[in-house]
C-alpha positions in Angstrom: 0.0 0.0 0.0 2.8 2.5 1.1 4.9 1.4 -2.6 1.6 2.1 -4.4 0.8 5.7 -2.8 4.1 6.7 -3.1 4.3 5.4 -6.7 1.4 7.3 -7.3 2.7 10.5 -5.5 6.1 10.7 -7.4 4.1 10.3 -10.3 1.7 13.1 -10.2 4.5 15.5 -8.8 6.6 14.4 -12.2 3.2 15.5 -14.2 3.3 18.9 -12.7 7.2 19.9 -13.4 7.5 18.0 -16.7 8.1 20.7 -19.4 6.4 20.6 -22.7 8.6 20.3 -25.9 8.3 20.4 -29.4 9.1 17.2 -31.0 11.2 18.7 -34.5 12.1 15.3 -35.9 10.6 11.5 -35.1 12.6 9.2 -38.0 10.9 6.0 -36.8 12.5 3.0 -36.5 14.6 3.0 -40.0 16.8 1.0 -41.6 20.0 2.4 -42.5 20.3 2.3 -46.3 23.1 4.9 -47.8 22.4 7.2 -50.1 25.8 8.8 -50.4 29.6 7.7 -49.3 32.1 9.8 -48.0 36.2 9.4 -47.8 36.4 9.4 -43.8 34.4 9.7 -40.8 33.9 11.7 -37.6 36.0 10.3 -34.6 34.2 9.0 -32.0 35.5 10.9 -28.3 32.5 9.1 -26.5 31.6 11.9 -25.0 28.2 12.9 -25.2 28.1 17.0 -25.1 25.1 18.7 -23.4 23.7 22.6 -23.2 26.4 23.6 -20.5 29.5 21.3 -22.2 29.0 22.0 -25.9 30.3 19.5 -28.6 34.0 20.3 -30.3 35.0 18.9 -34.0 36.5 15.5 -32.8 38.4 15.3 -36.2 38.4 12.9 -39.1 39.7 9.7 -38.8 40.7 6.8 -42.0 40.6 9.7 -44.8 41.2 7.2 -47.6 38.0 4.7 -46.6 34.8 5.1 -47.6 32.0 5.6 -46.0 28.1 5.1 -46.2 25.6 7.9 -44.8 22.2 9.2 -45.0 20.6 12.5 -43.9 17.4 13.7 -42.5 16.7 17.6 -42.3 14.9 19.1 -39.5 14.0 23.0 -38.6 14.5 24.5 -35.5 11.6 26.2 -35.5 11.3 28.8 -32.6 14.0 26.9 -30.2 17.8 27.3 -29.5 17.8 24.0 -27.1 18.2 21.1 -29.2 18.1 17.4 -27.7 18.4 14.5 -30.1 18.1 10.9 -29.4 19.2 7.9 -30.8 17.7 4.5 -30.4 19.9 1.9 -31.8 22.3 -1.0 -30.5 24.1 -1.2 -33.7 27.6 0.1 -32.9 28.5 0.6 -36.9 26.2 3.5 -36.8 27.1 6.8 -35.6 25.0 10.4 -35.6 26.0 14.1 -36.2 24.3 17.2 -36.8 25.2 20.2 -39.7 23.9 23.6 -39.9 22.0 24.2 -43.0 23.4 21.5 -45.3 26.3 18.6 -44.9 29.6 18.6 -47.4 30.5 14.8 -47.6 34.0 16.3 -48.9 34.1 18.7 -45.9 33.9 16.9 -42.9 34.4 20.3 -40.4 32.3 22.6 -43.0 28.9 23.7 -40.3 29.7 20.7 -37.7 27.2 21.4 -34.9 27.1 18.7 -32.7 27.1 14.4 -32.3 26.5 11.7 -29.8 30.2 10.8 -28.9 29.5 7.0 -29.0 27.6 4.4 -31.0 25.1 2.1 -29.8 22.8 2.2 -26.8 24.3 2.8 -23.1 24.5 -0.4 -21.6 23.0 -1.8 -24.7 19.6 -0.7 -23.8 18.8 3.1 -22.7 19.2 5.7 -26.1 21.6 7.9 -26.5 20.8 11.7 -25.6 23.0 14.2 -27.1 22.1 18.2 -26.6 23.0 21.4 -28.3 22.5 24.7 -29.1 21.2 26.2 -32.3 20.1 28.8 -34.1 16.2 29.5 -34.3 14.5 29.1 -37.4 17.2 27.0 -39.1 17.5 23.9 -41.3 20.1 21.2 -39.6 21.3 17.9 -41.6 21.2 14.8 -39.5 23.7 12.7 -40.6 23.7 8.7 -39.9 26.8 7.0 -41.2 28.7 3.9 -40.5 31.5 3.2 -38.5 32.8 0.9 -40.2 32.8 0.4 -44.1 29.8 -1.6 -45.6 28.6 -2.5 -42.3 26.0 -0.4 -41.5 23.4 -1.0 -44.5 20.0 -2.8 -42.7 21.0 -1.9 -39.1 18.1 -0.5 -37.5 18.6 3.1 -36.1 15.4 5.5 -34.4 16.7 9.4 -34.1 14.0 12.2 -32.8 15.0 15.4 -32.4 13.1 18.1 -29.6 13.3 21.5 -28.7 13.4 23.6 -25.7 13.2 27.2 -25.0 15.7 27.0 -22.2 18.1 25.0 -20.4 15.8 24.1 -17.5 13.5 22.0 -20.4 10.7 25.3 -20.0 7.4 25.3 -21.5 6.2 27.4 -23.8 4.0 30.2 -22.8 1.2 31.6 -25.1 3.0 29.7 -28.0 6.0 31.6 -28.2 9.7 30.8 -25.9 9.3 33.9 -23.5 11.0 34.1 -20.4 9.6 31.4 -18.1 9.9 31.8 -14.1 11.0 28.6 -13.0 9.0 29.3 -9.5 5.8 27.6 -9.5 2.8 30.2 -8.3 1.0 29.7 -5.2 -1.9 29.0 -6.7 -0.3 26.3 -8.7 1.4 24.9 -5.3 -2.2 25.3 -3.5 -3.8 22.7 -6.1 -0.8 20.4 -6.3 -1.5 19.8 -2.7 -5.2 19.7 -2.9 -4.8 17.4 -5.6 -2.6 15.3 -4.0 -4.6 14.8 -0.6 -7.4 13.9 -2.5 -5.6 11.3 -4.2 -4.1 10.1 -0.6 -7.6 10.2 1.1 -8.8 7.8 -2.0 -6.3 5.3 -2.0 -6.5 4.9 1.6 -10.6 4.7 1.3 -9.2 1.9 -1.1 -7.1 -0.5 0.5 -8.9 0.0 4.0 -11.7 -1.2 2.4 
């Protein structure tokens, strides 16, 4: 009984912080099928860059192999805070982002961001990568392999959302204006109505 209220607690008090986002990009699960090659690829660093510890060009890496990739685009639309997630335990397949369009022959030419690593953590949770961008703007997601001609059919999911601050914030009225991060009194009053309410009904329930 204790587990289940508790459960039940956390999860309402989640409900009322959890910030609305935009979701820019949702690929589905695909499977990765080239439509370009490239001489080289991004170094991997394995560090996954967030919106205080941006992402630096790791360099390139095997200039003289070639290597598949494919691209989705995605606007920004209104947002500077960019998270992207990747859903796949292949470890031949490795994610970046470009401003505005991606040079195959330029490697460095409007780098934004990547993941850092390939494959899921711990072979099951995504990968979430974050940035900063420019609002309003086109940015290439590039998927290419790791390895050459070992990525065609491995099955990669990428979504892209955005935020209008670092703290995840909502956005008010439709547009990314200043948020206070401070809920309002009123807001706190009703939590806690809402909550005893929900307390007073599961203990109705397993008294019963």
């Amino acid at each position: 009984m204790k587990r289940t209220m508790f459960s039940v607690l956390m999860l309402l008090l989640l409900a009322t912080m959890c910030a609305q986002a935009d979701v820019l990009l949702d690929s589905g699960t695909l499977s990765f099928a080239p439509t370009g090659t490239q001489l080289g690829r991004l170094s991997r660093n394995g560090v996954i860059p967030d919106w205080t510890t941006p992402s630096t060009f790791p360099g390139v890496i095997n200039p003289t192999t070639s290597y598949g990739f494919e691209t989705l685009t995605f606007n920004t639309g209104q947002y500077q805070y960019i998270a992207v997630d990747v859903d796949s335990t292949s470890a031949v397949l490795f994610v970046s982002v470009y401003k505005n369009s991606y040079n195959p022959a330029n490697l460095m030419l409007n780098y934004l961001s990547d993941a850092g690593s390939s494959g899921n953590l711990f072979g099951t949770d995504p990968i979430a990568f974050y940035f900063i961008a420019d609002p309003f703007t086109n940015l290439v997601l590039v998927i290419n392999e790791t390895t050459a001609n070992a990525g065609r059919g491995q099955a990669i999911a990428v979504a892209a959302e955005g935020f209008c601050d670092t703290s995840y914030g909502d956005v008010p009225n439709g547009t990314c204006a200043p948020v206070t991060q401070t809920p309002e009194p009123g807001s706190m009053m009703l939590l806690g109505t809402g909550l005893s309410l929900v307390v007073q009904r599961l203990r109705k329930r397993f008294s019963a």
